[in-house]
C-alpha positions in Angstrom: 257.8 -16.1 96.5 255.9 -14.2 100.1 254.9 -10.6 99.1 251.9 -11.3 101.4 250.4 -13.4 104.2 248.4 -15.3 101.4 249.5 -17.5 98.6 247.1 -16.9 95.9 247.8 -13.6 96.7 251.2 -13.7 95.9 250.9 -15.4 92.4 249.3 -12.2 91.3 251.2 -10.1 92.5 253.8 -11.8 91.2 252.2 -11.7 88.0 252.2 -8.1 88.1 256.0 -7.6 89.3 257.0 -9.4 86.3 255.5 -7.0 83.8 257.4 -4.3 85.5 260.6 -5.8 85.9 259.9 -6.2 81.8 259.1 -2.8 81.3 261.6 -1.5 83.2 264.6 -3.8 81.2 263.3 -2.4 78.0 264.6 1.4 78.8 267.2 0.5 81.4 270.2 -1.9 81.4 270.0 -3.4 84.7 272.1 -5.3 87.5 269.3 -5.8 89.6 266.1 -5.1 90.6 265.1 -5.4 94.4 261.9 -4.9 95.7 261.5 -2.9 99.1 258.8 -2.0 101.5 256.1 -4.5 102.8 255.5 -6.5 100.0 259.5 -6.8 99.6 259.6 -7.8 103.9 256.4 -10.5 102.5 253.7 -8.3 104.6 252.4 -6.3 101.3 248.7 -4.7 102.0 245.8 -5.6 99.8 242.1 -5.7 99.5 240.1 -7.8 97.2 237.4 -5.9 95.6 234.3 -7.0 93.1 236.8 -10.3 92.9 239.4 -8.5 91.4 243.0 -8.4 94.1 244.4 -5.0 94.4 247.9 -4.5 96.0 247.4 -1.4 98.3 250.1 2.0 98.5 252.8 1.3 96.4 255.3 -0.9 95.1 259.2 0.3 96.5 261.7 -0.5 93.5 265.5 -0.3 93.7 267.1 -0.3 90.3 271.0 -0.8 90.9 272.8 -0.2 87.7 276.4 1.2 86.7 275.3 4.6 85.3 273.1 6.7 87.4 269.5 7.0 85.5 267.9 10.0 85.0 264.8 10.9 86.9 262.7 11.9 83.9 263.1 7.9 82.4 262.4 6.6 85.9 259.1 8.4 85.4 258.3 7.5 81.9 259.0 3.9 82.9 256.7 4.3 86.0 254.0 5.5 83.6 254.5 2.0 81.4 254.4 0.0 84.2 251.2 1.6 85.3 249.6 0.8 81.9 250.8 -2.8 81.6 249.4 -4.3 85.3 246.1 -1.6 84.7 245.9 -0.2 88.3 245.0 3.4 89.1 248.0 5.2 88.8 249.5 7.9 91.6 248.7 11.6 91.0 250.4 13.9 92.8 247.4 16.6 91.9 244.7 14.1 92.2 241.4 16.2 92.8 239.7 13.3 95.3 241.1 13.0 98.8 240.5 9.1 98.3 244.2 7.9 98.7 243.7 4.5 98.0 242.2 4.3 95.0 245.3 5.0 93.0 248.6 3.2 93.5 252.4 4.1 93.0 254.7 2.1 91.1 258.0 3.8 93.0 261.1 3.4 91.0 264.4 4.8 92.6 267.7 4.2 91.3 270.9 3.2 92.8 274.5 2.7 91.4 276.9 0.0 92.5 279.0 3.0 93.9 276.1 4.8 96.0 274.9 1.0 97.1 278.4 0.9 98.9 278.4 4.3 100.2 274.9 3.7 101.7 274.0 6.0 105.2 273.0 3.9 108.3 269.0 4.6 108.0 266.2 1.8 108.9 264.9 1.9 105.3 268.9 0.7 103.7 268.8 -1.6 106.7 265.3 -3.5 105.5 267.0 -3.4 101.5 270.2 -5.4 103.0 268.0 -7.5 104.9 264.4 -7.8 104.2 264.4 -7.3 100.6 263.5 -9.1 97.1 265.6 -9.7 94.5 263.2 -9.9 91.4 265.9 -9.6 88.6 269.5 -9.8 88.0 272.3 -10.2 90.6 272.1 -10.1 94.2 273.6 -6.9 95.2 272.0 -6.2 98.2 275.5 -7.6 99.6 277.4 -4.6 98.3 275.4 -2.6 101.4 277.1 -1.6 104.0 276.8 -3.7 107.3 275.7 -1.8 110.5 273.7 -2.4 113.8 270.0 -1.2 114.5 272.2 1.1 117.3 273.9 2.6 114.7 271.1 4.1 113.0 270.7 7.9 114.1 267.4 8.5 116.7 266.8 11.3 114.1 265.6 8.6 111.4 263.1 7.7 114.0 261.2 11.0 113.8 260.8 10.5 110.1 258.3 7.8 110.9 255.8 9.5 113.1 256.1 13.1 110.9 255.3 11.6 107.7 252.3 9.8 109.5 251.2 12.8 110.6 251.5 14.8 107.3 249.6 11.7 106.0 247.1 11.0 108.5 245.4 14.7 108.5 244.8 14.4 104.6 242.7 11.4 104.8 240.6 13.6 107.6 237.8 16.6 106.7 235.1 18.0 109.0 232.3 16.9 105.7 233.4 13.8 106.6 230.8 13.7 109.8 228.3 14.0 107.1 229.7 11.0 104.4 233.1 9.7 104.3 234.4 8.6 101.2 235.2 5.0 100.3 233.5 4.0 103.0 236.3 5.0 105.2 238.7 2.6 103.6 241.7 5.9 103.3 241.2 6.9 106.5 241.5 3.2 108.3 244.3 2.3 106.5 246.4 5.4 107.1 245.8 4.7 110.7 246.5 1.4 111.1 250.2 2.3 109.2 250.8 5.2 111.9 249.9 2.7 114.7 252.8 0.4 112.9 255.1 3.7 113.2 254.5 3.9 116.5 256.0 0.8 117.6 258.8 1.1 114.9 260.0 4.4 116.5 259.9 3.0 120.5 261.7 0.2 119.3 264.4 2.3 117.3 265.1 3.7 121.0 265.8 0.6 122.4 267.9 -0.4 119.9 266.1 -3.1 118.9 264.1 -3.9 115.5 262.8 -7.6 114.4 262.4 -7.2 110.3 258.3 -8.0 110.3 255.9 -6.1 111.6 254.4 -9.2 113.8 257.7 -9.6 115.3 258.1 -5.9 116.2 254.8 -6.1 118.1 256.0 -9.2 120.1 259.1 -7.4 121.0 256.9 -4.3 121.8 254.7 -6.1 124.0 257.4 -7.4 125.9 259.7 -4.2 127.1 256.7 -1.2 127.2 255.9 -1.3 130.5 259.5 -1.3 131.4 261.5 0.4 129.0 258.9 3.5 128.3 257.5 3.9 132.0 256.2 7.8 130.7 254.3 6.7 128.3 252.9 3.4 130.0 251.5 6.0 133.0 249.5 7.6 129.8 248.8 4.6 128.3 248.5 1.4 129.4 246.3 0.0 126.3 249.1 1.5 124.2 250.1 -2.1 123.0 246.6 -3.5 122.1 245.8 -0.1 120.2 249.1 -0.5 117.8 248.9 -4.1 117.5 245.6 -3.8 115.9 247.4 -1.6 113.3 249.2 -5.1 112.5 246.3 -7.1 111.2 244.6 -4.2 109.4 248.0 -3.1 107.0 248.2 -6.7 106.4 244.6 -7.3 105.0 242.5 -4.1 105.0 239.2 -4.9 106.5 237.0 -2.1 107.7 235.1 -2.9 111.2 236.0 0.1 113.2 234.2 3.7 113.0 236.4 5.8 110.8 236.0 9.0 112.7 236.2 7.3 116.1 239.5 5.1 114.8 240.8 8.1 113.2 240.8 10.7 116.9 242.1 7.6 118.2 244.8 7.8 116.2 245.6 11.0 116.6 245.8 11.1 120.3 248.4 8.2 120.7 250.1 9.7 117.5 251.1 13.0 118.9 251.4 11.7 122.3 254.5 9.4 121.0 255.8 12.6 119.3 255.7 15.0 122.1 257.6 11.9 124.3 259.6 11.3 121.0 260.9 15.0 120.7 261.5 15.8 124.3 263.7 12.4 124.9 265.2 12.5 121.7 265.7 15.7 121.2 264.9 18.3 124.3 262.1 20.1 122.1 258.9 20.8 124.5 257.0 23.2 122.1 256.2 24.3 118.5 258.8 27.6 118.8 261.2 25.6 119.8 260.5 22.6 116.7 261.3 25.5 114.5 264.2 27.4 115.5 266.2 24.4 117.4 265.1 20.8 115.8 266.2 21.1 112.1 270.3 21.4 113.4 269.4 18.4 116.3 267.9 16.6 113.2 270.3 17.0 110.4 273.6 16.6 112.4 273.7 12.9 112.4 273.4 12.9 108.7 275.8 16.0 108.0 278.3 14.5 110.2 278.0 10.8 108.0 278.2 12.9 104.7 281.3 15.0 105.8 283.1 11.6 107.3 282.1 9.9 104.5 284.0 12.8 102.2 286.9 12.6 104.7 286.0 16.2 105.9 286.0 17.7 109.3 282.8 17.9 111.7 284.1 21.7 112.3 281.8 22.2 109.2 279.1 20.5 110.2 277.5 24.0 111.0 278.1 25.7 108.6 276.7 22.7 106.3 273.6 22.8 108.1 273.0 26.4 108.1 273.5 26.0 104.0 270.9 22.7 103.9 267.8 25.2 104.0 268.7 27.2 100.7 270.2 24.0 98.8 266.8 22.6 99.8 264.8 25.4 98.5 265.9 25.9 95.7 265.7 22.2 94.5 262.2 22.5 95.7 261.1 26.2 94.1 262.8 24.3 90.8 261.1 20.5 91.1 257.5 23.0 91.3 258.3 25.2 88.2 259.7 22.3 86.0 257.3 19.3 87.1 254.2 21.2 88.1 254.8 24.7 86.1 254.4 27.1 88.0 256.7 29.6 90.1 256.7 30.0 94.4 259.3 32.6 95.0 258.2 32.5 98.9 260.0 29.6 99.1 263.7 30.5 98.3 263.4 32.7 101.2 262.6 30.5 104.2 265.2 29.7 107.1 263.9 26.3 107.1 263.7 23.6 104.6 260.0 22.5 102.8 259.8 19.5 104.9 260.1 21.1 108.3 257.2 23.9 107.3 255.3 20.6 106.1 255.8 19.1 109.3 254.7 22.0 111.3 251.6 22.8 109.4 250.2 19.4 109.6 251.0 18.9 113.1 249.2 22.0 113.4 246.1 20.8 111.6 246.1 17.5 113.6 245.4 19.7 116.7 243.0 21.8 114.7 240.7 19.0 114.7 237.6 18.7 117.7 236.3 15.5 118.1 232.6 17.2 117.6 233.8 18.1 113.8 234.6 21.5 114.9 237.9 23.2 113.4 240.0 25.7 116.4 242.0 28.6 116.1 245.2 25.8 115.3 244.5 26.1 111.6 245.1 29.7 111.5 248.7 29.0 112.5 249.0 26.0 109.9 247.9 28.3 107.1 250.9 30.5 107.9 253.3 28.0 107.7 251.7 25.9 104.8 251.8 29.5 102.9 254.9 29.8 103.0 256.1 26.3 101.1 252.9 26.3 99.0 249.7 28.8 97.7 246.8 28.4 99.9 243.4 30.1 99.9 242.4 32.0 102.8 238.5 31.7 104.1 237.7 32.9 107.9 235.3 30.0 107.4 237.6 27.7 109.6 236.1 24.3 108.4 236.6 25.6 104.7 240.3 27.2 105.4 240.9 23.3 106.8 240.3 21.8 103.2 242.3 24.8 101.8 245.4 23.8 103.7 244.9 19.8 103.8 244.9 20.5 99.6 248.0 22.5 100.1 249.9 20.9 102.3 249.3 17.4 100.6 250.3 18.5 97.2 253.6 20.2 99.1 254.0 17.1 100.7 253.9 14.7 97.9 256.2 17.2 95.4 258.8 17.3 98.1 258.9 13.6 99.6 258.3 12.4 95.6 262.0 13.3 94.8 263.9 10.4 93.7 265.7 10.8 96.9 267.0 7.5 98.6 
């Protein structure tokens, strides 16, 4: 069994998978159980610290059975798992901006009915064929086969948003002072966006190796050529994401956090800006707002409404109705998970994740490279407000804290839906 690029590695970790794959067989009757993500594709992250291996992020876990399982046992099995390989476990209200010193056991479930009804996304791609099968039968066949050019450029975008909304909560203007763990959080989250990076460009080309390592051989071969823009910008682009590679594989921390971290950013939101203007015509925030959440959803709408034999005349009118279906599942996931009531939400034009999106693209650019915080994070806290409380200060390197809490919490209660 590969779950990483060493063996001794790998026999604890498998060590570990085991006792979840137990666990979760004592509450749920299984078909299978397939593991997903890096360690599933054999390029799992870890670190070894005082002698002791610790997988990093998360363990992705498909659980394909013939009745659909209910959410609240997928977390009550999470929270046995947790207890049975003693790691850290995942807090969505965690108090410390240290992100890797917890990990998430990520249970989702899938029937045999949804696993043949699958949308074309990269994510169902790498679970048809990247996967492990840790238990049971082999279902992954039941998936649906498509082509890397059949997967909508709007799953692209996914990639470089979330590293944003990730990459800005690992960041705070104290930081110039101490960083915590050494800067292990904040090196790690940027060598992942890097690994975005070259996931997205390829996406565009229609083109997309299953590991990492193979992605970056690919990339190095058509960026001059196929993404002329961005070389004229760029031309170290490729070394800069390749190291990205080496660093999600085996964390090892000989860069300047801060410096590594404004790298980041800067090739980070100069792929999105090329990103959203070739994909998508959008040049400017106003414009991300009112026109890019109908460009984004249409290729999924227009999947759903085939896929129920339905016309695409209502694919407008199913998008205009996304925002308040979304809304209200998030106002209700905050009152019955996290108990307490947001009423601003249910009236937003937008759904959560595109207020997310724009607050923490916000906050990025809030950020000077001397520590200073700009007149940006005035605009995030407007939009941050409105899917999640924050506390106002005019002190702008205070108000940044303020939103990074927000927004993160927001974050991680909407994207921590058992959603596939």
């Amino acid at each position: 069994m590969k779950f990483t690029n060493d063996k001794k590695i790998d026999e604890e970790i498998e060590k570990q998978l085991r006792l979840i794959v137990e666990e979760i067989n004592k509450r749920i009757n299984t078909i299978s159980v397939i593991l997903a993500g890096g360690f599933g594709k054999g390029e799992g992250s870890y670190e070894i610290k005082d002698g002791r291996i610790l997988p990093l992020n998360d363990y992705d876990i498909y659980i394909i059975t013939k009745k659909k399982i209910n959410e609240k046992i997928l977390y009550e099995v999470e929270e046995e798992c947790w207890k049975k390989i003693d790691l850290k476990p995942y807090d969505e209200f965690r108090t410390t901006t240290t992100q890797l010193d917890t990990f998430s056991i990520d249970l989702k479930n899938l029937t045999i009915d949804e696993l043949r009804k699958l949308p074309f996304l990269l994510k169902i791609y790498e679970l048809k064929h990247c996967s492990y099968v840790l238990y049971g039968e082999d279902t992954r066949k039941e998936i649906p086969d498509f082509r890397i050019k059949d997967i909508p450029l709007s799953d692209g975008i996914r990639f470089l948003l979330n590293r944003v909304s990730y990459n800005f909560q690992t960041f705070s203007p104290k930081y110039f002072d101490e960083i915590p763990d050494k800067g292990r959080t904040m090196i790690y989250g940027c060598a992942k966006a890097r690994l975005e990076i070259i996931t997205t460009l390829l996406l565009l080309k229609g083109e997309m190796p299953l590991t990492h390592k193979e992605r970056l051989k690919k990339f190095k071969e058509v960026y001059e050529k196929e993404f002329m823009e961005l070389y004229e910008k760029d031309k170290n682009l490729v070394e800069k994401v390749g190291e990205g590679v080496e660093l999600k594989l085996k964390l090892e921390i000989k860069k300047d956090p801060i410096k590594y971290w404004f790298e980041t950013r800067e090739i980070l939101l100069m792929v999105l800006d090329y990103y959203l203007n070739r994909v998508f015509g959008i040049n400017n925030l106003e414009e991300f707002y009112f026109d890019f959440p109908k460009r984004y959803l249409k290729p999924y709408v227009d999947f759903k409404l085939k896929e129920k034999k339905l016309g695409r005349n209502l694919s407008g009118v199913v998008i205009r109705l996304l925002p308040l279906y979304f809304n209200v599942l998030y106002f209700w996931r905050l009152k019955r998970y996290h108990k307490f009531s947001y009423y601003r939400v249910l009236f937003n034009r937008v759904m959560p994740d595109i207020l997310i999106y724009l607050g923490g693209i916000l906050m990025y650019r809030s950020v000077e490279e001397s520590g200073e915080i700009n007149d940006e994070i005035f605009r995030a806290y407007k939009f941050i407000k409105r899917v999640y409380p924050v506390k106002f200060s005019r002190d702008k390197k205070e108000l940044f804290d303020n939103c990074r809490k927000s927004n993160g919490d927001a974050c991680r209660i909407f994207f921590g839906q058992k959603i596939v």
